[in-house]
Steps between C-alpha positions, in 0.01 A plus 500: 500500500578194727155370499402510079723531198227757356636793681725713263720833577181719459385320799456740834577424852404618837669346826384718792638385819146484736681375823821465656429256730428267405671606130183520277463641130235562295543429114325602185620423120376557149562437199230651283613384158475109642142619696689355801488652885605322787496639860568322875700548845834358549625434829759220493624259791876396484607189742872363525436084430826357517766644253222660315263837520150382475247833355126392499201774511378627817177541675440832306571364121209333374637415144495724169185563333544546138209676307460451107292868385521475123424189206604188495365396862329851640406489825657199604682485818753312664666472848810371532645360815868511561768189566804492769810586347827407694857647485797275418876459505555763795809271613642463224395861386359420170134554534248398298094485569265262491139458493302242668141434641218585273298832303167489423366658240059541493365712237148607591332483183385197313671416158302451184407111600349693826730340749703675771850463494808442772844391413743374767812527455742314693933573544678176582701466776895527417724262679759541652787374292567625108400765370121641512302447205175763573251254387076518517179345442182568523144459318191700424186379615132616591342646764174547647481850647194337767737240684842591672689173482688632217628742728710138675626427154890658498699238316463307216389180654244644705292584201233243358612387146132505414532896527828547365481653111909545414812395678846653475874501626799606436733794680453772568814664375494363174186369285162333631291264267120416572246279313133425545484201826355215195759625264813305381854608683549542114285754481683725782543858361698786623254697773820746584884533399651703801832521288384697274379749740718820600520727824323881384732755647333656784380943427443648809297888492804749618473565896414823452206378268368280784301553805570535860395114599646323160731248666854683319415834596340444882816298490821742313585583819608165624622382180733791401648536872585059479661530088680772710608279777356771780367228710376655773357822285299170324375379831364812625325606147365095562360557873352815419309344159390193755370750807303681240325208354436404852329831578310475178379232575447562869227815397326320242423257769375776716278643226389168442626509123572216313 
């Protein structure tokens, strides 16, 4: 649900945890009604830059890929790289988060002109003093699938206007306008009005419902032992989940399984 407005409360979700350490989880969503699926691997690396918490994807996440199964647009495909989002206001203990860097976004499937498409949007940097204002651009332009140097092209000026179809800004809290590159800024239409948007509460399957490696139930030990406050009960239910996983993974590599 973070990556496409499409995904409703019918949607289902799979998070198994596939490593420890490194922290790795596979994911898989649907949404049947929309035709949408999207799978990937999330592994996350967090860095302390300055008075901030700096998250970017690992070495093991290699962006969201976002499958389309049903009309309008079956059997188009997209893969969706992620940005760097920071942590703010830890000394003053207000925090907030921002988003900076760039996503990518290449769908694999040429539209009805027969081009391939990429769209690269770009979070400006906040500064320092005021208040942060969470704003973007980007543009969508063509690609040929035969050359990599398209591959170089991560923000907005990097990209040849000669390719680029539509352009867009705005933030990416509130509402984001685009218009074709020759257009009029007259001519700028809504693309997306984030206000407007709400949070689906989260249904999880009862524990008893789930299996023995679904992240809440490998972890109810842990969890119920810390809302508990039995620290050291926690930490032992911990070290024993962690020595396991280590095994596991320890005889697969003896059997030579993947």
């Amino acid at each position: 649900s973070r990556v496409c407005g499409g995904f409703s409360p019918s949607t289902n979700l799979t998070t198994p945890p596939v490593s420890h350490h490194p922290p790795v989880s596979a994911y898989h969503a649907a949404c049947p009604e929309r035709h949408l699926e999207l799978v990937g691997i999330d592994q996350i690396s967090a860095k302390v830059s300055g008075t901030t918490v700096r998250v970017s994807p690992g070495a093991f996440n290699k962006g969201i890929f976002v499958r389309i199964t049903g009309e309008p647009g079956a059997g188009e495909q997209y893969h969706i790289t992620h940005p760097t989002a920071a942590v703010n206001g830890i000394l003053r203990g207000s925090f907030y988060v921002t988003v900076a860097d760039s996503t990518v976004v290449t769908c694999s499937k040429p539209n009805a002109d027969g081009h391939l498409l990429r769209a690269v949007i770009e979070y400006k940097e906040e500064s320092w003093l005021g208040k942060a204002q969470f704003q973007l651009e980007g543009v969508i332009h063509t690609y040929d699938p035969k050359e990599t140097v398209h591959e170089e092209w991560t923000k907005v000026k990097h990209v040849p206007r000669e390719r680029v179809l539509a352009v867009f800004d705005g933030s990416w809290r509130g509402e984001v306008r685009w218009k074709r590159v020759d257009a009029p800024d007259s001519e700028y239409a809504t693309l997306l009005d984030l206000s407007t948007l709400h949070v689906i509460p989260k249904a999880v399957r009862p524990l008893e419902r789930q299996v023995h490696n679904e992240s809440r139930k490998l972890w109810e030990n842990v969890t119920t032992r810390l809302l508990k406050k039995e620290y050291n009960e926690a930490t032992k239910h911990k070290l024993a989940i962690e020595q396991k996983q280590r095994d596991d993974a320890a005889e697969r590599k003896r059997k030579g399984v993947e």
